[in-house]
FIMIBA-128529 format. One record per residue: y, x, z of N, C-alpha, C in turn. Coordinates in steps of 0.001 Angstrom, whole numbers, padded with zeros to 6 digits, always signed. Example, Ala and Ser with C-alpha at 12.3 -4.5 7.8 and 13.67 -1.06 7.14 Angstrom:
2
-005690+013190+007800-004500+012300+007800-003300+013200+007800
-002250+012850+007080-001060+013670+007140+000030+012900+007870
% end
This chain:
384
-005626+021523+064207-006390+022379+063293-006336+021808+061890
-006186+022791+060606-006086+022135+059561-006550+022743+058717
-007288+022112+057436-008426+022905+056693-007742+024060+055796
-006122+024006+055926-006043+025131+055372-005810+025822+055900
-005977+026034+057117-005930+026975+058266-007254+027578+058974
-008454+027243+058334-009707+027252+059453-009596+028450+060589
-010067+027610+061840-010088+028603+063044-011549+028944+063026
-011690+030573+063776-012935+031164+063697-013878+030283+064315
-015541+029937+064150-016135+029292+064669-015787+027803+064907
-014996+027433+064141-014793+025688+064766-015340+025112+063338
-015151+023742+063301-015740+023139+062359-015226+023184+061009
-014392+023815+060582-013920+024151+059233-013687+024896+058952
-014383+026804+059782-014255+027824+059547-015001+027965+058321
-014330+029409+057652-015461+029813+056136-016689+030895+056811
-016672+030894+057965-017666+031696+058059-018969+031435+057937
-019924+032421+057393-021318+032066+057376-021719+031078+056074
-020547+030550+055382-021187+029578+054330-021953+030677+053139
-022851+030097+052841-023574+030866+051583-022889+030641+050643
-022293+031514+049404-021541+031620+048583-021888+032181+047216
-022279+031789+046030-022679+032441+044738-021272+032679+044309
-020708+031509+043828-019587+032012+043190-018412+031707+043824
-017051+032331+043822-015749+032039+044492-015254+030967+043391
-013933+030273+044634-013292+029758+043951-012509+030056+042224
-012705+031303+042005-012106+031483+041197-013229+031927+039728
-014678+031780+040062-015546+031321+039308-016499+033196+039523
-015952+033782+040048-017035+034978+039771-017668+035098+040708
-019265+035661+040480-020318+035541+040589-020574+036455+041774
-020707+036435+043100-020895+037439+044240-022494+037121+044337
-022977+038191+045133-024543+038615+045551-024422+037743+046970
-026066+037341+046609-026161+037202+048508-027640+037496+048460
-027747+038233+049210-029328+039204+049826-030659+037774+049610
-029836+036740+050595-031324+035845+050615-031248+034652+049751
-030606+034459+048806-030318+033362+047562-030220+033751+046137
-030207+035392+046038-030124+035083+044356-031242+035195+043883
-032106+035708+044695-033707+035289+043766-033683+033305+043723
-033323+032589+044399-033317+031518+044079-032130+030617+042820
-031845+031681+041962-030834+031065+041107-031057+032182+039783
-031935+033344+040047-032437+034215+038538-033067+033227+037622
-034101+032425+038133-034086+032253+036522-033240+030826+035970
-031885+030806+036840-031070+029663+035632-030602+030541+034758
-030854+030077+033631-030183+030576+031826-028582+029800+032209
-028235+030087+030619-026710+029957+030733-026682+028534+030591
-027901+027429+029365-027895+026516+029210-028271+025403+030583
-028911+025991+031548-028738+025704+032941-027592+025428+033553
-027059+026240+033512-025542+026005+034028-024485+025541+033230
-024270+025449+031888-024222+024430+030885-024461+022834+031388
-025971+022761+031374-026195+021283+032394-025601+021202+033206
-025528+022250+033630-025065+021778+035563-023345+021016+035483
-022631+021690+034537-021089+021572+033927-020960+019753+033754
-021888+019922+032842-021766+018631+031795-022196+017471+033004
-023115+017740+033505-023602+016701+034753-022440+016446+035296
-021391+017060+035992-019842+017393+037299-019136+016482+036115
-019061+016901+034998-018067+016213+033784-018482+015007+033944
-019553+014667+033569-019929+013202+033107-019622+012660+034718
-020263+012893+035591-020244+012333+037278-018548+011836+037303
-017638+012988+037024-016750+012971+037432-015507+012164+036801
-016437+011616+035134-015490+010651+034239-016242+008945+035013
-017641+009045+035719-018318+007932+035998-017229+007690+037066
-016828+008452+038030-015553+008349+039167-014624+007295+038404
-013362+008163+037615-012813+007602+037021-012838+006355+037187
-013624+005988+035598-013658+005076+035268-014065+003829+036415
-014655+003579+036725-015515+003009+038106-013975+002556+039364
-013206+003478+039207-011800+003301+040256-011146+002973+039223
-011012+002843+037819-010173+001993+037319-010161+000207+037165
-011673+000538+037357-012093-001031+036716-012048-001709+038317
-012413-001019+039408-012113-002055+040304-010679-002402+040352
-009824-001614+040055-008199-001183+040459-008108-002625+039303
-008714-002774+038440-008679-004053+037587-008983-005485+037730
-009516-005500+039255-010067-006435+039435-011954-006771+039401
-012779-005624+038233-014203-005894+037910-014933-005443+038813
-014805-004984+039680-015255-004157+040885-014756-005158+042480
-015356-005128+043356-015065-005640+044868-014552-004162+045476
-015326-003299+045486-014890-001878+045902-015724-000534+044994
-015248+000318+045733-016008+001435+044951-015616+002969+045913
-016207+003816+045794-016566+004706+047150-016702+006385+046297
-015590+006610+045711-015918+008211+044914-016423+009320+045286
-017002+010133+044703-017355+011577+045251-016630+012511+044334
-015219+012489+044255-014459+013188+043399-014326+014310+044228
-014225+015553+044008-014281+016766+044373-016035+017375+045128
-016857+016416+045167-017828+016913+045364-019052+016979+044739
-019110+017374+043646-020108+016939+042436-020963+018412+042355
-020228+019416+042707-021275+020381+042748-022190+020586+043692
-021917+020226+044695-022987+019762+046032-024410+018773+045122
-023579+018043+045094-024589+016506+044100-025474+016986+043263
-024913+017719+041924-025749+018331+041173-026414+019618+041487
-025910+020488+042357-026548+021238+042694-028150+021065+043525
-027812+020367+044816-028835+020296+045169-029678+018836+044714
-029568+018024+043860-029930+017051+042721-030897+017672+042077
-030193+018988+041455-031245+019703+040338-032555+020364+041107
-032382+020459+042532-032946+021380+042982-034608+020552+043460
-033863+019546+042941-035216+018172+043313-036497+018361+042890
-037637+018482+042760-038963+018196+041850-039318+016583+041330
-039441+016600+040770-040191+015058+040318-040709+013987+041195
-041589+014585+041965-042252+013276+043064-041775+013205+044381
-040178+014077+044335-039654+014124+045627-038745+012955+045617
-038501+012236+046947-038024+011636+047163-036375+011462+047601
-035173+010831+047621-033849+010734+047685-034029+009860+048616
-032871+009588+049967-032378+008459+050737-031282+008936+050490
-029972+007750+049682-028660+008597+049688-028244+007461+050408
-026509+007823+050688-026106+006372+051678-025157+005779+050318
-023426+005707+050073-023603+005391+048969-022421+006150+048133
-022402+007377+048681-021877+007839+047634-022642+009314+046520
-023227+008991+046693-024593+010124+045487-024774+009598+044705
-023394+009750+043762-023586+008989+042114-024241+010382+041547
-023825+011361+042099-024313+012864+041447-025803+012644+041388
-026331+012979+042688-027855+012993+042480-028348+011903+041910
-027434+010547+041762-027996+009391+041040-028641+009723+039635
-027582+010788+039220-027772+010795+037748-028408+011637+037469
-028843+012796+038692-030119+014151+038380-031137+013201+038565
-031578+012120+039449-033070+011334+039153-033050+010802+037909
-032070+010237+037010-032392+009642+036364-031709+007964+036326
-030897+008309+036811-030283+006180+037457-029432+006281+036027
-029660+005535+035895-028654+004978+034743-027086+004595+035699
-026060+005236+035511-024801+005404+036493-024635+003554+036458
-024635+003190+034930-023869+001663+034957-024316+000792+035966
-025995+001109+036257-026739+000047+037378-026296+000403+038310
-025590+001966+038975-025119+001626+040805-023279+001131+040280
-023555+000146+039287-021972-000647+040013-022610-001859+039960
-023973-002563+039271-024222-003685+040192-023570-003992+041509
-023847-003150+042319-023772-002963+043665-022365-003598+044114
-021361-002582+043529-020016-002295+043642-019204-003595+043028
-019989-004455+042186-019509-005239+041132-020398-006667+042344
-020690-006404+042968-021605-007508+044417-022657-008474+043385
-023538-007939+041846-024300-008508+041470-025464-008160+042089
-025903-007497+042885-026816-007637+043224-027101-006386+044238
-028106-005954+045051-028346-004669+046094-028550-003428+045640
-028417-003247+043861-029103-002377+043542-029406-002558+042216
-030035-001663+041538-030112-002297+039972-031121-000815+039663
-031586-000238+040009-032496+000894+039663-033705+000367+040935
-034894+000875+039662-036406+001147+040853-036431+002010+041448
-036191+002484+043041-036586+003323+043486-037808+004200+043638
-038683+003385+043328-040477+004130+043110-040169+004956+042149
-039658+004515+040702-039671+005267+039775-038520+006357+039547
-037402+006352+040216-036211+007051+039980-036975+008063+041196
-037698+007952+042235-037609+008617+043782-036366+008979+044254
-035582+007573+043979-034138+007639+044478-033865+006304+044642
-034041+006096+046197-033750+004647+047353-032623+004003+046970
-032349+002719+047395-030859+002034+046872-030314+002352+047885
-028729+002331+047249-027595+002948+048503-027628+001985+049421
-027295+002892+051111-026948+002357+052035-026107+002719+052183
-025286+001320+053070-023675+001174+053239-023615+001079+054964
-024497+001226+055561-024518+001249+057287-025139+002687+057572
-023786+003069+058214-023763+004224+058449-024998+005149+059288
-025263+006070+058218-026662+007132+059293-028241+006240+059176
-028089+005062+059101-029554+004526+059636-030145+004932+058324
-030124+005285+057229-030962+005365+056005-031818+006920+056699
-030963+007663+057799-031451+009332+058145-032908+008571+058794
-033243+007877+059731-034503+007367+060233-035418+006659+059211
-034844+006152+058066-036115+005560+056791-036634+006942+056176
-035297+007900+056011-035766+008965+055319-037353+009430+056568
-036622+009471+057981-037777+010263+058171-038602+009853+058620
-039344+008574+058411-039867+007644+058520-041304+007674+057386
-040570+007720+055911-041051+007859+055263-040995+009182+054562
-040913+010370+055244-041544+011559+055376-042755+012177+056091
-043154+011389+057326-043790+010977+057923-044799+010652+057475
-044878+009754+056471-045813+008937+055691-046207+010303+054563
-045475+010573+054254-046178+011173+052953-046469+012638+054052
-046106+012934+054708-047045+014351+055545-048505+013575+055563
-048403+012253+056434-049488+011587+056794-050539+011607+055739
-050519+011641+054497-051228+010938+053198-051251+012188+052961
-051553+013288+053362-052142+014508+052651-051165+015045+051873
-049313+014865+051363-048724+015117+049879-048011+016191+050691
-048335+017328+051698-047787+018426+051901-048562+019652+052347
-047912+020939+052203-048965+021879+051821-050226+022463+051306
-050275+021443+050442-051603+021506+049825-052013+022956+049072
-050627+022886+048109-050421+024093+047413-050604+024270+046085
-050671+022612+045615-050232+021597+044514-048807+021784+044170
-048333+022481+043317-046896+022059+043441-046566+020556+042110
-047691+019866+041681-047571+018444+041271-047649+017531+042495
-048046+017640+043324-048377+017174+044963-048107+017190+046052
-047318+018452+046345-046196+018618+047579-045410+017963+047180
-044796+017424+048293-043313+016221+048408-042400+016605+049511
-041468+016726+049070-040466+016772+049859-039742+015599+049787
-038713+015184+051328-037595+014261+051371-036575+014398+051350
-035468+013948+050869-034350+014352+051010-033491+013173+051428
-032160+013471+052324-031611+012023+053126-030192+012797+052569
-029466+012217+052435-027565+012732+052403-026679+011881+052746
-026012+012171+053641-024969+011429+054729-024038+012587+054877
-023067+011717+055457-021357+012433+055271-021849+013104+056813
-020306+013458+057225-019769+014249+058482-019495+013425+059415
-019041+012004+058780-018879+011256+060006-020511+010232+060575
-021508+010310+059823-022620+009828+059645-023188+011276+061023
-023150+012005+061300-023604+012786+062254-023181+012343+063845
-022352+011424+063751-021601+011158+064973-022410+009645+065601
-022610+009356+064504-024232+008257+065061-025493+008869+065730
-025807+008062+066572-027136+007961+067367-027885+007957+065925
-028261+007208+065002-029274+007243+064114-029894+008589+063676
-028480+009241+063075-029001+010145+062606-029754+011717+063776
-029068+011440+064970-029743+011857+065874-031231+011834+066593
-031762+010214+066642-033041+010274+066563-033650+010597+065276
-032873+010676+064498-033926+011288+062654-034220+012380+063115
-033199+013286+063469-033254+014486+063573-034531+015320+064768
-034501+014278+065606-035628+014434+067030-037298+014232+066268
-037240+013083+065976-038523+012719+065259-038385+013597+063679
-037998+014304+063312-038418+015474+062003-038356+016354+062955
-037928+016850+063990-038460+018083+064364-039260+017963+065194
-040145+017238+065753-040736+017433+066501-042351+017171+065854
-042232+016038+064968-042644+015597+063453-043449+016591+062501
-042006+017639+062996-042450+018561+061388-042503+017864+060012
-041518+017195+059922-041594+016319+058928-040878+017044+057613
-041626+017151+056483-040851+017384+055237-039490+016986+054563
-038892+017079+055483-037158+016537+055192-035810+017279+055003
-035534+017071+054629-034367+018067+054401-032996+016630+054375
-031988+017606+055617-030704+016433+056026-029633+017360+055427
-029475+016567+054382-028107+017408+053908-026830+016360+054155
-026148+017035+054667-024698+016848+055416-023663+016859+054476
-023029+016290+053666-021945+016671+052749-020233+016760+053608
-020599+017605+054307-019084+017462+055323-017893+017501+054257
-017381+016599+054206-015888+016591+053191-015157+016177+054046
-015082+016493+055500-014106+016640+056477-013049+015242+056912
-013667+014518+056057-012649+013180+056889-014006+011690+056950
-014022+011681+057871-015166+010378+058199-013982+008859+057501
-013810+008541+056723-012556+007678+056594-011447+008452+057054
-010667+008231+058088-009715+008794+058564-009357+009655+059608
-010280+009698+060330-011053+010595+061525-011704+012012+060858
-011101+012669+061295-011399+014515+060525-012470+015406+061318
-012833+016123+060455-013944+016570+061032-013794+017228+062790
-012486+017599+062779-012053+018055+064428-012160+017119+065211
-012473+015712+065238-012318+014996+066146-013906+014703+066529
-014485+015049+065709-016281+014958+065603-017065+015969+066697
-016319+017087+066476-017236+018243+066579-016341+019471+067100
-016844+020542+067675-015796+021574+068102-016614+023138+067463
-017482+022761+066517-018206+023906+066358-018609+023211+064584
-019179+024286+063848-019842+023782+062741-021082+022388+062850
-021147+021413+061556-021891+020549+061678-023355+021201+061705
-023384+021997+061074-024575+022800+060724-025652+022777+062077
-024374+023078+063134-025180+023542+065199-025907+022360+065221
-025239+021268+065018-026406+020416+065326-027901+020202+065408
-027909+020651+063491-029238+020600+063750-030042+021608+064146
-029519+022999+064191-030029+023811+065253-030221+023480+066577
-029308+022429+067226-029601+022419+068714-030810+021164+068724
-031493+020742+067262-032405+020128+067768-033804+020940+067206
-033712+022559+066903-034650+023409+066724-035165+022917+065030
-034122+022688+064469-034342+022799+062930-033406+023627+062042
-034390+024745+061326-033472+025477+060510-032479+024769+059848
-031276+026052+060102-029909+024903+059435-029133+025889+058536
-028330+025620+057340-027652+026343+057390-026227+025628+056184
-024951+026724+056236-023773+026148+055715-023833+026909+054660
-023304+025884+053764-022933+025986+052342-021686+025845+051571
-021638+026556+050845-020075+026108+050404-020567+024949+048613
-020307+023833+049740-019963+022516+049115-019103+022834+047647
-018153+023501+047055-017670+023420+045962-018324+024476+045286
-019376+025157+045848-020184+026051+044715-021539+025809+044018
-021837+024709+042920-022889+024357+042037-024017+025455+042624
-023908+026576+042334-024941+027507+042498-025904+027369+043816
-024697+027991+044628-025076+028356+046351-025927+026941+046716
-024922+025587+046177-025497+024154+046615-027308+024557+046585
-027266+024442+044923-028248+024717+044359-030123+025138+044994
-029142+026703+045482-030176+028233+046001-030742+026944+047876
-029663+026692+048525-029939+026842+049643-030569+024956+049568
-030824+024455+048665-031437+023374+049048-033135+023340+048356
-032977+024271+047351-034298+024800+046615-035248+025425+048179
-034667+025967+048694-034960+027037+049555-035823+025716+050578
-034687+025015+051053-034930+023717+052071-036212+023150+051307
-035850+022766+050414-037668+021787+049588-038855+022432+049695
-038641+023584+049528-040184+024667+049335-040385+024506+050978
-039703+024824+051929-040140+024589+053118-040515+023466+053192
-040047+022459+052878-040945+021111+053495-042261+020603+052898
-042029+021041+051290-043206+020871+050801-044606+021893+051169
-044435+022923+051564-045395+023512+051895-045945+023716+053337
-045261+022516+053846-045483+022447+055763-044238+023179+056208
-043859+023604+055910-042885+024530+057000-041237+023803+057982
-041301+022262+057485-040952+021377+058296-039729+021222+057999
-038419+020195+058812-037387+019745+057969-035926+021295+058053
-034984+021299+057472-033975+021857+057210-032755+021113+057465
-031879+021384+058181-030488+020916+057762-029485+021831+057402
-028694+021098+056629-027605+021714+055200-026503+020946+055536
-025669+021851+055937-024228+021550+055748-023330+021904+054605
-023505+021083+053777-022463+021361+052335-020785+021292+052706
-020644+022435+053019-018433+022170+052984-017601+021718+052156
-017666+020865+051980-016688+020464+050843-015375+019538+050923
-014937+018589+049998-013552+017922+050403-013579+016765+049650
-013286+015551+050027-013043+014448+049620-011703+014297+048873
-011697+014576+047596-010835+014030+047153-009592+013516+046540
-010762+012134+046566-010186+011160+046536-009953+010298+048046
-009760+008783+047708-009853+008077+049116-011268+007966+049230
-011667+007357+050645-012910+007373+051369-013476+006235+050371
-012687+005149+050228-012921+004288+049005-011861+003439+048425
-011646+002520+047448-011012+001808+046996-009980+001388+047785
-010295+000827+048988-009617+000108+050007-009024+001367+051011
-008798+002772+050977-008115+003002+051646-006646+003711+051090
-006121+004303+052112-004622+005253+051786-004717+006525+052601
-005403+007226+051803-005481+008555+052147-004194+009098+052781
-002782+009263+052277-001868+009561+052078-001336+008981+053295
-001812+007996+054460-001646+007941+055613-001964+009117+056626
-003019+009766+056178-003529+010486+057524-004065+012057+056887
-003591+012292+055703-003564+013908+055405-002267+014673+054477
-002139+015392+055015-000478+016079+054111-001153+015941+051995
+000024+015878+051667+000035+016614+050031-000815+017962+049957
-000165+018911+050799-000253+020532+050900-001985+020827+051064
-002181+020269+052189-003776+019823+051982-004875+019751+050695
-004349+018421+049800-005052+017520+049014-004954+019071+047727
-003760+019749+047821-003499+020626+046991-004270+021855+047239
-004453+022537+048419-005362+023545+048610-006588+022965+047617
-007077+021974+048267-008493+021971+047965-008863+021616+046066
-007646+021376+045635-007593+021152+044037-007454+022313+043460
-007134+023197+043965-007505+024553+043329-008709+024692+043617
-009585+024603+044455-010940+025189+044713-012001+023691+044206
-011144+022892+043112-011997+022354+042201-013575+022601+041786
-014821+021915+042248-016169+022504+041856-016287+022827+040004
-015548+021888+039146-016181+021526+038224-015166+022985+037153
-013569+023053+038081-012893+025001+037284-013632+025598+038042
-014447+025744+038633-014831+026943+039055-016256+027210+038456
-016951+026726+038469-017711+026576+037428-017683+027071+036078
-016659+026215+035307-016078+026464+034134-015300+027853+033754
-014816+028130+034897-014245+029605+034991-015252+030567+034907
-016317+030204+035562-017638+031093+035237-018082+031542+033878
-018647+030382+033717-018980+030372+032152-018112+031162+031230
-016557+030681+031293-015871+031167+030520-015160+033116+030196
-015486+032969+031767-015402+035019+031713-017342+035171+031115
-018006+034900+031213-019106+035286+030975-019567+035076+029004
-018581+034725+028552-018768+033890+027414-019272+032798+026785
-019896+032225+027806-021146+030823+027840-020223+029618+027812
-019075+028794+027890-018747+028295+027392-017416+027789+026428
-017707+027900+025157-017386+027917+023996-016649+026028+023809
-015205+026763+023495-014573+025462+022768-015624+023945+022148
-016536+024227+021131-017458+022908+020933-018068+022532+021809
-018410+023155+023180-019429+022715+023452-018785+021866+024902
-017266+022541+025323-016452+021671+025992-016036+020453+024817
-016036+020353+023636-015384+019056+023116-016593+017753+023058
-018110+018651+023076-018929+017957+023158-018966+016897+023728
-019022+017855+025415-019123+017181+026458-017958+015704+027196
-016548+016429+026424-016018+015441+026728-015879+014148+025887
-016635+014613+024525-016543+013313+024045-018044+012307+024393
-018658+013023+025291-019820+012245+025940-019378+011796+027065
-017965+012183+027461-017791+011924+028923-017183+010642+028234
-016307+010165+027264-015503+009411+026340-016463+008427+025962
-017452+008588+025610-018700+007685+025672-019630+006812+026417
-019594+007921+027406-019929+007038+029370-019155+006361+029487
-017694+006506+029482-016590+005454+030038-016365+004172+029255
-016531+004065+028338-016506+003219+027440-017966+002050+027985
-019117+002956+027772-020520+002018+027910-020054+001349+029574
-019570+002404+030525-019183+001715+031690-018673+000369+031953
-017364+000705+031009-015927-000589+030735-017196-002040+030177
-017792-001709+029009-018641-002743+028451-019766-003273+029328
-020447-002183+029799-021908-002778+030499-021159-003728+032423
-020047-003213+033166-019644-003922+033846-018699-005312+033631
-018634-005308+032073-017564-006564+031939-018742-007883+031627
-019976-007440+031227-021126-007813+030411-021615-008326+031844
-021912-008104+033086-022657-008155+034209-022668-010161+034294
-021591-010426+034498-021486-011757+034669-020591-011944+036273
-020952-012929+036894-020313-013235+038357-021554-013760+038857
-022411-013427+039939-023281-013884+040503-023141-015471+041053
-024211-016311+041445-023591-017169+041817-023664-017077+043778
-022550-017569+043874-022238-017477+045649-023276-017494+046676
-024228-018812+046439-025242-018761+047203-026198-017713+047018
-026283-016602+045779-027226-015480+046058-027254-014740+047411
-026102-014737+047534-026006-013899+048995-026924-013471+049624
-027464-015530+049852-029099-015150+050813-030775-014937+050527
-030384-014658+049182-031683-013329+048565-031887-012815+049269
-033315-012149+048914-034262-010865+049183-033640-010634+050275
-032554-010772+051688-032068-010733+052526-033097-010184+053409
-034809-010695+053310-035913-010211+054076-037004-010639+053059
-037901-010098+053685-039162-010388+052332-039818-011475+052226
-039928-012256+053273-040312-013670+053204-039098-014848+054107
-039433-015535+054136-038368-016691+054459-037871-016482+056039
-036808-016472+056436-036438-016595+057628-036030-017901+058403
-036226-018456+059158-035070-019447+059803-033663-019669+059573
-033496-018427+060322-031502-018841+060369-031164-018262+058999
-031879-017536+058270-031468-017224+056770-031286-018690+056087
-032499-019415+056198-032550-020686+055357-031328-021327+055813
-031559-021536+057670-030448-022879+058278-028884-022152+057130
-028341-021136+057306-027626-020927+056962-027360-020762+055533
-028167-020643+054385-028334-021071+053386-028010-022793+053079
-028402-023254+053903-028847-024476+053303-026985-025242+053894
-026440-024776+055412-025541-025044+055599-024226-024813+054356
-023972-023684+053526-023674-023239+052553-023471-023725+051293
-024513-024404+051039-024262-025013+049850-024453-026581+050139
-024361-027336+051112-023819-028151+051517-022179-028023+051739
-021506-027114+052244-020180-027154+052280-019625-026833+050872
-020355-025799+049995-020196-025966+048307-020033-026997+047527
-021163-027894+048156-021505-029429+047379-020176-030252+047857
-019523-030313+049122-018532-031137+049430-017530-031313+048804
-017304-029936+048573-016232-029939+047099-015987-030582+046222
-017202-030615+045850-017528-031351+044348-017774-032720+044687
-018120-033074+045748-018257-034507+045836-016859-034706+046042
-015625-034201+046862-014096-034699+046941-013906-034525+045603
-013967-033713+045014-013567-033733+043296-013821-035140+042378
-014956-035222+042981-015589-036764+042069-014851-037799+042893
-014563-037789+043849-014229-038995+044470-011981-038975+044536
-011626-038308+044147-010201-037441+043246-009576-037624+044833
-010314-036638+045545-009385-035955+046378-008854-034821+046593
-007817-034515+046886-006965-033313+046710-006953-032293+047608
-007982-032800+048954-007461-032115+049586-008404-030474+049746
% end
């Protein structure tokens, strides 16, 4: 089976995805989503552009500088930025994010300053943004388990009175985002048991971009990702991943349910990876050219732009704007990661847990004893 082939009902069919705009940028009806996208103005979707632009020069740049050496790795969301910003924007203020680690998009609808998630990537440190204050968690890199903190601490805030009140400064919703191959874990399976049974304010959005690393979505699943969370009695539904809008409508839709009691949602965003899974792989092992090419026509960030542009909304300055802000990000990028420094080795066993462990210390302490040996053969002019 191959995604440019989708078979009816299997996991990479187009059927059933909610759709605002086509690949080719014009604007179709859908009965139960366009009241959820009337009142974006043009300067709305303007943002929404410039957000995919900037996200998508933070890519870039970010795979150049490791490709340079300033980076250990790095993990793109190139072709999926309208998912990101779409349902990013669709956030409220005191709602909460669990991303795993590739939501540089929604990084930058909370508010993260992009340069702090290459701390991470750059191994200075776990993180470099407050999560209290962004309501956007530091990335996790172990697959699915962030889906049980999310609903963990959805849980908590049902518990504490912050749903259905009818506050909309005070309803909270959660939000968790994990790939396609992140569904194939047990974790995210008990998330899914305990929010529905829970009723927990959560919303599991799925960014299926169809290759778990190298393992494709056919080897996962024989039906849409979406069934899943229906077969654990939580509204679900598919989206088409390269449409900003639709992203948008059907995750707005998901928040108002959780914030007002009406319990968690899962969202299958369709979309396509790409780039590689990360730095360290070779795509070009395990998917055709012909492939990588379908899905570059159905680009989120021309289709979009194609919008705007039959509609008259975006205008030559306001594309030169943007890219000379995108010209501006890349630059502060290149500077603020060369600026970071080199951690020193023994950090490792930091904040590792919140107070002191045993075998954290024994092994700490073993560590820089074999560090120190060095330096004592150095002083004593041995070579070996």
């Amino acid at each position: 089976m191959s995604s440019t082939d989708p078979s009816t009902g299997g996991p990479l069919t187009d059927d059933g995805l909610v759709q605002l705009l086509t690949p080719e940028g014009e604007r179709v009806s859908h009965p139960d989503y366009d009241a959820r996208v009337a009142h974006l103005t043009a300067d709305d979707l303007r943002g929404m552009y410039r957000d995919m632009v900037l996200v998508r020069r933070f890519d870039t740049e970010s795979t150049s500088l490791q490709r340079q050496g300033e980076l250990a790795l790095f993990a793109q969301a190139l072709g999926q930025e309208a998912a990101q910003i779409g349902s990013g924007r669709a956030l409220a203020a005191q709602d909460h994010v669990f991303p795993s680690y590739r939501e540089h998009g929604v990084a930058h609808t909370r508010g993260v300053d992009l340069t702090e998630v290459l701390r991470l990537f750059r191994g200075v440190d776990h993180g470099g943004w407050d999560p209290v204050a962004n309501g956007f968690h530091l990335y996790t890199l172990v697959i699915g388990s962030h889906a049980l903190h999310a609903t963990g601490y959805a849980m908590g805030v049902q518990r504490d009175g912050r749903v259905g009140t009818g506050d909309p400064q005070r309803d909270t919703a959660v939000a968790v985002y994990f790939g396609d191959g992140a569904t194939s874990q047990g974790d995210v399976s008990e998330a899914l048991v305990f929010a529905a049974v829970n009723n927990a304010p959560l919303v599991f959005f799925c960014q299926n971009n169809q290759w778990a690393i190298s393992e494709p979505t056919t080897r996962q699943t024989r039906v849409p990702l979406s069934h899943r969370g229906t077969g654990f009695g939580i509204p679900s539904v598919r989206v088409d991943g390269n449409d900003v809008l639709a992203s948008y409508a059907v995750t707005a839709e998901a928040l108002e349910r959780a914030r007002s009691g009406g319990g968690p949602t899962f969202i299958e965003a369709f979309t396509y990876r790409m780039g590689a899974h990360t730095t360290s792989d070779d795509p070009t092992r395990y998917r055709s050219a012909a492939e990588e090419e379908y899905w570059r026509r159905r680009d989120p960030i021309d289709r979009l732009a194609a919008h705007l542009r039959a509609t008259g909304e975006l205008s030559p300055e306001f594309e030169a704007q943007v890219s000379a802000e995108a010209d501006a990000l890349g630059e502060r990028i290149r500077t603020a990661v060369r600026s970071m420094g080199r951690p020193e080795a023994v950090s490792m066993f930091e904040h590792v847990y919140a107070t002191s462990h045993p075998t954290v210390d024994a092994e700490r302490a073993w560590f820089e004893a074999y560090e120190s040996s060095f330096l004592d053969s150095a002083s004593e002019g041995s070579h070996r």
